[in-house]
C-alpha distance (Angstrom), angle and dihedral (degrees) to the residues before:
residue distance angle dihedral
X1 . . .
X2 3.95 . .
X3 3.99 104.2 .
X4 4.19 114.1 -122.7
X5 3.81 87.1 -109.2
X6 3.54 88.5 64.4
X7 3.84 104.3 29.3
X8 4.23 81.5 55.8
X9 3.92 95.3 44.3
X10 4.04 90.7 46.3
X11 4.07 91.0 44.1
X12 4.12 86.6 45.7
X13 3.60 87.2 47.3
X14 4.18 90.2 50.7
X15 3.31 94.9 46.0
X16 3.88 88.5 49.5
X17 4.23 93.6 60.0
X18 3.73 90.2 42.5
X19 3.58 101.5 57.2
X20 4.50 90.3 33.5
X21 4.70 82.1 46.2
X22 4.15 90.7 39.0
X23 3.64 96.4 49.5
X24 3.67 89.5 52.4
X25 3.47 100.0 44.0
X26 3.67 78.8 50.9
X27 3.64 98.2 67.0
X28 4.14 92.5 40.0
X29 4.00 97.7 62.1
X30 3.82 136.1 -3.3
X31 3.84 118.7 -55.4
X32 4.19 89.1 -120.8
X33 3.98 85.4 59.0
X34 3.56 87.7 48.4
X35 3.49 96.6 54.0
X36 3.66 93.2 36.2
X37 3.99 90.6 59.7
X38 3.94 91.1 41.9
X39 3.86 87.8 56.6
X40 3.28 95.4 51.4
X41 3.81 97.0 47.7
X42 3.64 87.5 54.9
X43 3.47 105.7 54.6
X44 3.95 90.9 43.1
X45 3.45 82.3 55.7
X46 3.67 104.6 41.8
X47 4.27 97.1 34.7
X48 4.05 92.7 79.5
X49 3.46 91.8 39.6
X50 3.66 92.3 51.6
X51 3.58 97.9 42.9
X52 4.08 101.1 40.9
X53 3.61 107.0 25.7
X54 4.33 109.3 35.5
X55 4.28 101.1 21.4
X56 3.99 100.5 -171.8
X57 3.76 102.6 -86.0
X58 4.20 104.5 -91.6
X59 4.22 87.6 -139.9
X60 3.72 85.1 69.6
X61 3.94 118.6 100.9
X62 3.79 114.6 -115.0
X63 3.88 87.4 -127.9
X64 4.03 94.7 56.0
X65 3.51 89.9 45.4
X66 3.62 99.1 49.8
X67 4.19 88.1 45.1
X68 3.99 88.1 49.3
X69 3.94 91.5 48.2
X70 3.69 89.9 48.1
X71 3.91 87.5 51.0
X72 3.71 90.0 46.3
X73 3.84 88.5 52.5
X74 3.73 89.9 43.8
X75 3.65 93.2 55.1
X76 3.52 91.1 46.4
X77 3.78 96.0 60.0
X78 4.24 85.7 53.6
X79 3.70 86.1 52.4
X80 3.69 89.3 53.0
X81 3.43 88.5 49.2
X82 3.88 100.9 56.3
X83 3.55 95.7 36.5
X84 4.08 87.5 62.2
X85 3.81 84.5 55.9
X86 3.17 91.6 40.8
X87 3.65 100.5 55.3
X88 3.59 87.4 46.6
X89 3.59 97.5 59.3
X90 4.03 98.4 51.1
X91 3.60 76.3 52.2
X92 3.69 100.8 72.5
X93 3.63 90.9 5.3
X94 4.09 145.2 83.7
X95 3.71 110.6 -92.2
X96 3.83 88.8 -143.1
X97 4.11 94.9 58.7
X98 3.98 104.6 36.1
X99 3.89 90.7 44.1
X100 4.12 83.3 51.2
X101 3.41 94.7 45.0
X102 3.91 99.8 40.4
X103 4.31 85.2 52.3
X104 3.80 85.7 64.2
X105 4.15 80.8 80.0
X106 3.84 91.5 100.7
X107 3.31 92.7 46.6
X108 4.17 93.7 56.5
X109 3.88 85.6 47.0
X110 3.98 86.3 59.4
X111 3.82 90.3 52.2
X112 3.96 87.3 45.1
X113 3.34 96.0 50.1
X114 4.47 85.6 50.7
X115 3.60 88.5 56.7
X116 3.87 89.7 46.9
X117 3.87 95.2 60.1
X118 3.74 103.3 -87.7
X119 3.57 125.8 119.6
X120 3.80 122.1 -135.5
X121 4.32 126.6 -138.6
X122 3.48 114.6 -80.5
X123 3.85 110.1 -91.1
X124 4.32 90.7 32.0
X125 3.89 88.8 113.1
X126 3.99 88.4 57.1
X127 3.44 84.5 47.4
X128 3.46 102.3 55.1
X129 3.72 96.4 43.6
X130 3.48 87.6 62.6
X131 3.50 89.3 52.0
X132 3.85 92.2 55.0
X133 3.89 92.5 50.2
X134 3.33 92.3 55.7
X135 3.73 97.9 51.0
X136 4.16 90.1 53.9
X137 3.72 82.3 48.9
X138 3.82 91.2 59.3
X139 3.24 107.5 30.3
X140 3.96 102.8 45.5
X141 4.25 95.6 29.8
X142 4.54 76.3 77.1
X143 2.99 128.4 118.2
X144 4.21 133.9 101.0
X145 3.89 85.2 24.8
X146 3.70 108.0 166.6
X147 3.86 120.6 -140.7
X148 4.33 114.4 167.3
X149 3.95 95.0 -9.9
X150 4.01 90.0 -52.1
X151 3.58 128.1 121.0
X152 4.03 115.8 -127.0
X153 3.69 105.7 -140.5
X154 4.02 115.5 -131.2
X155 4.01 87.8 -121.6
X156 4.21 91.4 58.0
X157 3.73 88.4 39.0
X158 4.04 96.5 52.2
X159 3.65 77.8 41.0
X160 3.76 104.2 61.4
X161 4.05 84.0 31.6
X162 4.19 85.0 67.8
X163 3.88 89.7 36.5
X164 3.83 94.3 56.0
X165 3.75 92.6 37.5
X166 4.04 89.3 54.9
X167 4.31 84.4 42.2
X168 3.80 86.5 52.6
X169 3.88 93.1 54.6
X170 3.90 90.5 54.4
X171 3.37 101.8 47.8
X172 4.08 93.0 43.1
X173 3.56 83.1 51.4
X174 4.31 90.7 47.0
X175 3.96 77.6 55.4
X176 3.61 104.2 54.9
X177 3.86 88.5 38.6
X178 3.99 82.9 51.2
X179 3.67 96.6 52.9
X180 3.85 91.3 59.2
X181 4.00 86.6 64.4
X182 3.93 94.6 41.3
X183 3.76 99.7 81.0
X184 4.04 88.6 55.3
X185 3.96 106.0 34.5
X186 3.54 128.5 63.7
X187 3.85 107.3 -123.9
X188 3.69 103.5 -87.5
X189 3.42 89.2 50.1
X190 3.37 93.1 60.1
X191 3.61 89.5 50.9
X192 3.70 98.2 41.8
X193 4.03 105.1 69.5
X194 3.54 89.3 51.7
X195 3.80 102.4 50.6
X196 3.75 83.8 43.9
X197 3.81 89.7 47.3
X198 3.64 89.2 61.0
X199 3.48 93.1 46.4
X200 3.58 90.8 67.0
X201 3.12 100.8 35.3
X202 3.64 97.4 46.4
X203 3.66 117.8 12.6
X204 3.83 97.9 41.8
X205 3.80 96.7 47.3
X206 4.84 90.0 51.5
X207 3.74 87.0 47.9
X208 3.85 102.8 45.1
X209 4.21 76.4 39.6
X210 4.12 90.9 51.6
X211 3.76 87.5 -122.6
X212 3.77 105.8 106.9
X213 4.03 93.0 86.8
X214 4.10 115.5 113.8
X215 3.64 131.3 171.8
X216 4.21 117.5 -90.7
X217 4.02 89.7 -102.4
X218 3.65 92.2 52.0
X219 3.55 104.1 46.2
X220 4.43 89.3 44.2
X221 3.98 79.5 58.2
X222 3.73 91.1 48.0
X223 3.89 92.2 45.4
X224 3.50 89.4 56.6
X225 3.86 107.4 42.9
X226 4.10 80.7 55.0
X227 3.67 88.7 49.2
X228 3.80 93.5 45.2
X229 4.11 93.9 42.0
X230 3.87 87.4 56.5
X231 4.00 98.1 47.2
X232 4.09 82.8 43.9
X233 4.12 89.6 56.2
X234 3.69 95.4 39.5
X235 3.88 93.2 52.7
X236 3.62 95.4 42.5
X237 4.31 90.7 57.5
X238 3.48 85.0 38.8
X239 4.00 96.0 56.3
X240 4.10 96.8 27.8
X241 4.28 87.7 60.8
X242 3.78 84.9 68.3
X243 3.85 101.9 26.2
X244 3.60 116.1 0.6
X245 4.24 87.6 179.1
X246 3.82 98.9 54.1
X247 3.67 95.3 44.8
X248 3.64 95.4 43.7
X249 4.02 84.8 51.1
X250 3.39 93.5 45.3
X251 4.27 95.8 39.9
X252 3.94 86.4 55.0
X253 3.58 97.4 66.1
X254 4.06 90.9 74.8
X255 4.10 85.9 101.7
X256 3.63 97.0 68.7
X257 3.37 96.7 41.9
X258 3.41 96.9 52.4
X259 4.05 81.6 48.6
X260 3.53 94.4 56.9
X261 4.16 91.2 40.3
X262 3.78 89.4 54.6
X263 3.70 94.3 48.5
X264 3.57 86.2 53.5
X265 3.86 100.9 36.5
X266 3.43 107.4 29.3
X267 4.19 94.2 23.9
X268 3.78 85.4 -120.9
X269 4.19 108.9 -175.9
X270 3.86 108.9 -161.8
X271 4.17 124.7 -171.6
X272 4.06 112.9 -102.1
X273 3.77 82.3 -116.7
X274 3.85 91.1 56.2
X275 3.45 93.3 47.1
X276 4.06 92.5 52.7
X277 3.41 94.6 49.8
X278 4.17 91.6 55.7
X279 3.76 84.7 48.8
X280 3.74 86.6 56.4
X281 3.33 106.4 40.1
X282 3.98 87.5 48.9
X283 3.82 89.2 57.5
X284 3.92 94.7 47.1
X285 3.54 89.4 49.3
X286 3.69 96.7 53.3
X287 3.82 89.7 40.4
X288 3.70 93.5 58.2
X289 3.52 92.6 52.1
X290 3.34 89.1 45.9
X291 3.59 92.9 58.8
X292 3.91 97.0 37.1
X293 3.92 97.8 65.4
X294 3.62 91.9 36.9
């Protein structure tokens, strides 16, 4: 059994290569092909693993399941949803500062799940307004960014600020939505719908539309960040079964090192300020989860 140390380094790690191979892709072909091509990868991936290796427990009642599939699927279609704004921020934007800013998607499930009735570990609201501060940090400290020799304008970088701010609310929303499947569905299953959600909603509709083709570099970028999103998920459920906290600490530290792997890669230059604010959002992120499993 892989220890949560590992499980959370290896799902950091994932999550690392798919936002560095998405934000590329991202800039070779239109962010609906992108997500249409990670969807697909995803459920071509998880559809063996689903159907040979976790069958939906037999115990379960046909009615739960069929409410926690339609959850899954639900989720699924908010996933699509922020990854489309996603996509289009690293598009325009700094790798560093929409990957920090979309990661703040567990945190909005946390304040979703307040307004839903549930209350949250003492010291959660300290940790979330540290959270906050560092996402005005990053996103408004923009401005004359540098990614590949070119300058980022301060209008494209508010821009892809608001994108990945709007991206995080959908996915933190996919994640609350999630968690009202988890208790019934093995893993993949919770995964499953919602790649398959975007499939159809996505995929299908740019093929029968002609519009699914991307150039060879594009779509190896694409086959990876579906790849990487899927090893990411698996070793996060793998690691949070034993200790949810230290993986979630450990599987939130995938913004700076796609920070530092842009700098190196894509010879991304990011304000002090910016860089801050990642460094504070990273540490109210791991101090929330922190404080949620204990």
């Amino acid at each position: 059994m892989i220890s949560p140390v590992v499980a959370g380094a290896i799902a950091a790690v994932a999550y690392a290569v798919s936002t560095l191979a998405s934000a590329r892709a991202s800039r070779l072909a239109q962010p609906a092909a992108v997500v249409a091509g990670v969807m697909l990868v995803g459920t071509l991936l998880l559809l063996p693993i689903a159907l040979l290796a976790t069958p939906i427990p037999a115990s379960s009642g046909s009615t739960n399941v069929a409410a926690a599939l339609a959850w899954s699927a639900l989720a699924g279609a908010s996933n699509v949803g922020g990854l489309l704004l996603a996509y289009s921020a690293y598009r325009i934007g700094a790798v560093g500062v929409v990957s920090t800013i979309g990661s703040t998607e567990g945190a909005i499930a946390a304040v979703i799940s307040v307004l839903a009735g549930q209350q949250l570990a003492p010291g959660s609201g300290l940790a979330l307004a540290l959270i906050a501060i560092g996402v005005v940090l990053a996103a408004t400290g923009g401005g004359h960014e540098l990614e590949e020799g070119v300058e980022i304008s301060r209008a494209s970088s508010l821009r892809a600020a608001a994108l990945a701010g709007c991206a995080a609310l959908f996915l933190g929303a996919g994640l609350f939505i999630a968690g009202q499947a988890s208790s019934s569905l093995p893993a993949p299953w919770v995964i499953l719908p919602g790649r398959a959600a975007g499939v159809v909603l996505v995929t299908l509709p740019l093929v029968l539309l002609r519009r699914a083709a991307v150039g060879r570099r594009a779509l190896l970028f694409i086959a990876v960040t579906g790849v990487a999103e899927i090893v990411g998920l698996v070793a996060f459920a793998v690691g949070a079964r034993q200790d949810i906290a230290v993986t979630s600490v450990l599987g939130s530290m995938f913004p700076p090192i796609a920070a530092v792997a842009a700098f190196v890669l894509f010879r991304e230059r990011l304000a002090p300020r910016q860089i801050l604010g990642i460094g504070v959002v990273v540490a109210g992120i791991g101090a929330l989860g922190a404080l949620s499993s204990s």
